[in-house]
N, CA, C and O atoms as a GROMACS GRO file, in nm:
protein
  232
    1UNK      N    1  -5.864  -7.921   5.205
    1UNK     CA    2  -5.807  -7.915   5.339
    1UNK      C    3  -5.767  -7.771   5.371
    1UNK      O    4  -5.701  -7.708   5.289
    2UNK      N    5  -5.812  -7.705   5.508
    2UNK     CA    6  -5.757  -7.598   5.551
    2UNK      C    7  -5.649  -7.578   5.618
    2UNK      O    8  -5.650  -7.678   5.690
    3UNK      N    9  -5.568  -7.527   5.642
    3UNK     CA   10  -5.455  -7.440   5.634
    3UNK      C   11  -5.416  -7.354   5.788
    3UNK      O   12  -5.393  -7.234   5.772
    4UNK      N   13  -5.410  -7.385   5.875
    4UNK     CA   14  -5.409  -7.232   5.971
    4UNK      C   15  -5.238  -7.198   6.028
    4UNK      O   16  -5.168  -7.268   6.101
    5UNK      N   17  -5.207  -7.071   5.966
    5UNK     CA   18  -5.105  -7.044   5.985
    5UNK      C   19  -5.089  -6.929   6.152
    5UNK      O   20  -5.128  -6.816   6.182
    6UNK      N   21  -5.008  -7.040   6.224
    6UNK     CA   22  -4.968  -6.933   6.312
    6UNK      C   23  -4.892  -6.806   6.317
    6UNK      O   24  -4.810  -6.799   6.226
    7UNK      N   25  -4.895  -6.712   6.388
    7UNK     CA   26  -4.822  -6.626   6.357
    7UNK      C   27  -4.754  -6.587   6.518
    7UNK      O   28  -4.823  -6.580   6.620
    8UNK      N   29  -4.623  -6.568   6.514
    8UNK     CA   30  -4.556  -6.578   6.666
    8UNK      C   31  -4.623  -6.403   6.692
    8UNK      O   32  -4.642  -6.318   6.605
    9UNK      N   33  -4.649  -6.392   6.845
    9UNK     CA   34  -4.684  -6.285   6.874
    9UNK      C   35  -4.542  -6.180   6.906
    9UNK      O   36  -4.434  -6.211   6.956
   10UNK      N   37  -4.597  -6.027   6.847
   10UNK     CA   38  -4.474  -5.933   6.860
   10UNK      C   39  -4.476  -5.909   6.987
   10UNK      O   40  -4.578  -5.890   7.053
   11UNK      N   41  -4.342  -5.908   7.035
   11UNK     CA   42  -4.295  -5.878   7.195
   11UNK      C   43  -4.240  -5.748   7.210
   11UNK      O   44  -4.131  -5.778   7.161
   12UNK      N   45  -4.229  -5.634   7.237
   12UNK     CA   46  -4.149  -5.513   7.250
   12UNK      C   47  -4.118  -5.508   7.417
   12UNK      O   48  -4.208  -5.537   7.495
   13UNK      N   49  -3.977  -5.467   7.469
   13UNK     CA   50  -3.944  -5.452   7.608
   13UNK      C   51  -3.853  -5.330   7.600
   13UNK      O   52  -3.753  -5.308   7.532
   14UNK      N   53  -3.931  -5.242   7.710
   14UNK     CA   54  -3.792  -5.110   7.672
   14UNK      C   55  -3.767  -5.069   7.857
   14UNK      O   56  -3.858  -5.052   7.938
   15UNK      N   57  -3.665  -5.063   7.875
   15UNK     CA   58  -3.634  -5.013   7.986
   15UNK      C   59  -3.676  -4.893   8.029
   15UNK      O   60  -3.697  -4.831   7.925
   16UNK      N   61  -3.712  -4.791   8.160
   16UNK     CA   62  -3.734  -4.737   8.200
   16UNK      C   63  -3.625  -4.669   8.302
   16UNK      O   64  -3.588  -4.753   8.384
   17UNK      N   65  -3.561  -4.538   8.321
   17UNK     CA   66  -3.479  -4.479   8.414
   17UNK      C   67  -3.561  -4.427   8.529
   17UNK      O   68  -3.525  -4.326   8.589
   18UNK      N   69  -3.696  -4.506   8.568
   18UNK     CA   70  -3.824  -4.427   8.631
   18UNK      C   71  -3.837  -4.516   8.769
   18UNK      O   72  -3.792  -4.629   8.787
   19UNK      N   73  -3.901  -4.443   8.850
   19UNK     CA   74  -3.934  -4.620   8.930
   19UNK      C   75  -4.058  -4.658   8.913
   19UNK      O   76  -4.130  -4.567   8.873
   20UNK      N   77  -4.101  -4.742   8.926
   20UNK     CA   78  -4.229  -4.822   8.859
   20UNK      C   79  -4.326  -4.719   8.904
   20UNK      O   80  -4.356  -4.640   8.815
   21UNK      N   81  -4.386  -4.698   9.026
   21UNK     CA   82  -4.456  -4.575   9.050
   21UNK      C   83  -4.504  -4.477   8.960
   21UNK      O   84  -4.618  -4.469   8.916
   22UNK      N   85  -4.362  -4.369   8.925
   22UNK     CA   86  -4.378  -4.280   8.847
   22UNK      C   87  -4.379  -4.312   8.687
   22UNK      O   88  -4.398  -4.226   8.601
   23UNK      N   89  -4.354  -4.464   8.660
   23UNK     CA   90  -4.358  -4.518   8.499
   23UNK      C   91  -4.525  -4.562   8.473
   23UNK      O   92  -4.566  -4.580   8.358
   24UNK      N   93  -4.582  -4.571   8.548
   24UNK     CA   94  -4.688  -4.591   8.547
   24UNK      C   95  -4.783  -4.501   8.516
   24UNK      O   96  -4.862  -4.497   8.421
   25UNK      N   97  -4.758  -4.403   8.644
   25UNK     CA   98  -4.898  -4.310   8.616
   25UNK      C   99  -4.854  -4.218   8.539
   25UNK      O  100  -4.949  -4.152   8.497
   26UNK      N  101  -4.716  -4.168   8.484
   26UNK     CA  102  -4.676  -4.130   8.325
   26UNK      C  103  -4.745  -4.204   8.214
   26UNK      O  104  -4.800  -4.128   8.133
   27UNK      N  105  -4.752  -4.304   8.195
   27UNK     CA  106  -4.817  -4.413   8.119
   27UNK      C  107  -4.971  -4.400   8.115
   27UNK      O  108  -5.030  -4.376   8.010
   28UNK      N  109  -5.019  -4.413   8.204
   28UNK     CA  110  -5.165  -4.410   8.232
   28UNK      C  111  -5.247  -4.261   8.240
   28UNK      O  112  -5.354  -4.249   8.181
   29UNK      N  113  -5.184  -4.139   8.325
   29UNK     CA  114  -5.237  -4.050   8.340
   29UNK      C  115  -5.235  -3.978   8.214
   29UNK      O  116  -5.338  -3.913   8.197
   30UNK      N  117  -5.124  -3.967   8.094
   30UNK     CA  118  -5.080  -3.962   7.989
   30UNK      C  119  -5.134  -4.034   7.859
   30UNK      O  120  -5.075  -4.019   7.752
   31UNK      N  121  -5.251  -4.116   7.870
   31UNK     CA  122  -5.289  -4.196   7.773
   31UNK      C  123  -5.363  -4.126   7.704
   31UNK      O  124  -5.423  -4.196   7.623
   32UNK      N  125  -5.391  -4.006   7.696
   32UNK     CA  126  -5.417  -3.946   7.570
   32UNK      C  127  -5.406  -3.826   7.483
   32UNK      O  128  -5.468  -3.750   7.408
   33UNK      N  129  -5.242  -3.866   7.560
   33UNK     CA  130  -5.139  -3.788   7.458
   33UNK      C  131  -5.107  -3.895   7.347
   33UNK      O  132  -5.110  -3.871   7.226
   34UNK      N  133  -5.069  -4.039   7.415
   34UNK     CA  134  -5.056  -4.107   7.325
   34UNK      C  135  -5.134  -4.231   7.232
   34UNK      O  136  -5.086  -4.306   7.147
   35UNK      N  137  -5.256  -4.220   7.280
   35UNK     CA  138  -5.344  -4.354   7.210
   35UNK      C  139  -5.454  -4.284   7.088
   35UNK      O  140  -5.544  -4.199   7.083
   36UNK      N  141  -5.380  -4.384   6.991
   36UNK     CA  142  -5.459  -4.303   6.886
   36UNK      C  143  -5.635  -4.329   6.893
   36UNK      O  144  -5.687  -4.440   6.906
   37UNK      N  145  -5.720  -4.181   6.878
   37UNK     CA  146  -5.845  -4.185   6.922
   37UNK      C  147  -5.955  -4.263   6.801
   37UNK      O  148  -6.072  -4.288   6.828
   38UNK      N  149  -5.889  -4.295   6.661
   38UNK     CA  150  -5.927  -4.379   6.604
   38UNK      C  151  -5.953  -4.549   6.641
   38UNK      O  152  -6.018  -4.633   6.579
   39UNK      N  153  -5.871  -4.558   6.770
   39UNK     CA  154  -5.818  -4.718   6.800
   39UNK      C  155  -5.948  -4.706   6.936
   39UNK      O  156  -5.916  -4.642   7.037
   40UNK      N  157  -6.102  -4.775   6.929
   40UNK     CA  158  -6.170  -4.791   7.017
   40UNK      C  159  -6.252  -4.871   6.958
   40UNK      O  160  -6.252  -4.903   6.839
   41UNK      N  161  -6.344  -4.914   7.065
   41UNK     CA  162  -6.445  -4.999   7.024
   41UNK      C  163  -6.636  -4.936   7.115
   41UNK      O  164  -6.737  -4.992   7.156
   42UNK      N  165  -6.598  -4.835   7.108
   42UNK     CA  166  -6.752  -4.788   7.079
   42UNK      C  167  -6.812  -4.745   6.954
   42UNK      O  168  -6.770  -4.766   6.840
   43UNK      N  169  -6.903  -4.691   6.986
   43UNK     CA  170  -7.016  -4.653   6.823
   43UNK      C  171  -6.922  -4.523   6.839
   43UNK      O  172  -6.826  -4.511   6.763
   44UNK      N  173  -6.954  -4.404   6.960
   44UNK     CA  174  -6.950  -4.230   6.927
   44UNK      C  175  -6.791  -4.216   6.943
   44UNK      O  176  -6.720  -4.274   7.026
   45UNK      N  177  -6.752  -4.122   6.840
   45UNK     CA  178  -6.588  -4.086   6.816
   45UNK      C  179  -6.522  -4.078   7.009
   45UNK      O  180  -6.602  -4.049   7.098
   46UNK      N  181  -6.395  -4.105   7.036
   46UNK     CA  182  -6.296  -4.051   7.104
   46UNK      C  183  -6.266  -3.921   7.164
   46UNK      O  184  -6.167  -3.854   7.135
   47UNK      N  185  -6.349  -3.892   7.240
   47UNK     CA  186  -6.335  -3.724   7.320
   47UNK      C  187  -6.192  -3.733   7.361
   47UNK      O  188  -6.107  -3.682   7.288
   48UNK      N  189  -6.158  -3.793   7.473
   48UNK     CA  190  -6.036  -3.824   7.583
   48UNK      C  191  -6.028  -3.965   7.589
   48UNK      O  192  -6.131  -4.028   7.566
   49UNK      N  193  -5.904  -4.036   7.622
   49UNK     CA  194  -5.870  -4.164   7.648
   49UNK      C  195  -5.820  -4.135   7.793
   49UNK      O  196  -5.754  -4.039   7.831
   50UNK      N  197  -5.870  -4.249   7.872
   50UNK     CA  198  -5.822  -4.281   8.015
   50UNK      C  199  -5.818  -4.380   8.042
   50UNK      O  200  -5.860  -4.459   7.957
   51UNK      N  201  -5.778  -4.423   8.146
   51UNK     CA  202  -5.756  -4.548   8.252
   51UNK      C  203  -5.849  -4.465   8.385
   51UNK      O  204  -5.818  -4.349   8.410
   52UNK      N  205  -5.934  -4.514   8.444
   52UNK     CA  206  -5.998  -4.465   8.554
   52UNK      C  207  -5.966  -4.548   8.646
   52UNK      O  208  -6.013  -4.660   8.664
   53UNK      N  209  -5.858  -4.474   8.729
   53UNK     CA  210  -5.772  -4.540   8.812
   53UNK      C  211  -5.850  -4.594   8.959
   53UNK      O  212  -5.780  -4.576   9.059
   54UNK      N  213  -5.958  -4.645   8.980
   54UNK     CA  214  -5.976  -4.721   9.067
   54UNK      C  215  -6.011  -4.884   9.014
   54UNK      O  216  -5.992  -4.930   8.902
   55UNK      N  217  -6.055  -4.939   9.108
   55UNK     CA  218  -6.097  -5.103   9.104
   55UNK      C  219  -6.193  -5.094   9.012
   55UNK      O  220  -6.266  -4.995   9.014
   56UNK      N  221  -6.212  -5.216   8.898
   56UNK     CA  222  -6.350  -5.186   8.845
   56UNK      C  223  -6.368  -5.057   8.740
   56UNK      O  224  -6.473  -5.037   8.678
   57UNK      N  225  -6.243  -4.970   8.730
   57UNK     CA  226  -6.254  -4.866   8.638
   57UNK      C  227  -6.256  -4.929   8.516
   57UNK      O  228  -6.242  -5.051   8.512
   58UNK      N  229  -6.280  -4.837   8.371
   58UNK     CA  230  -6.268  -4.883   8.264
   58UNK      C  231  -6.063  -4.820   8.213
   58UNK      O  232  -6.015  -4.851   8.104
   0.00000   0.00000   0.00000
């Protein structure tokens, strides 16, 4: 007999002194200061990380 153990998902919530606006595109325009360029799912290495801020962007 198999076994499947759930595991509760990790939640993190941190406040912001920003208004959503400017917490955002800090967040987004900024994503690759902070996303490590090891963490992707193509074949060729991590030049730059973005959000391509229209509809339909990646």
């Amino acid at each position: 007999m198999t076994k499947t153990i759930v595991i509760a998902p990790v939640r993190k919530s941190l406040v912001i002194e920003a208004s959503q606006a400017h917490a955002f595109d800090v967040f987004t325009a900024g994503l690759d200061r902070w996303w490590p360029k090891e963490h992707h799912i193509g074949e060729a290495p991590v030049v730059k990380a973005m959000i391509e801020p229209w509809k339909g962007g990646r």
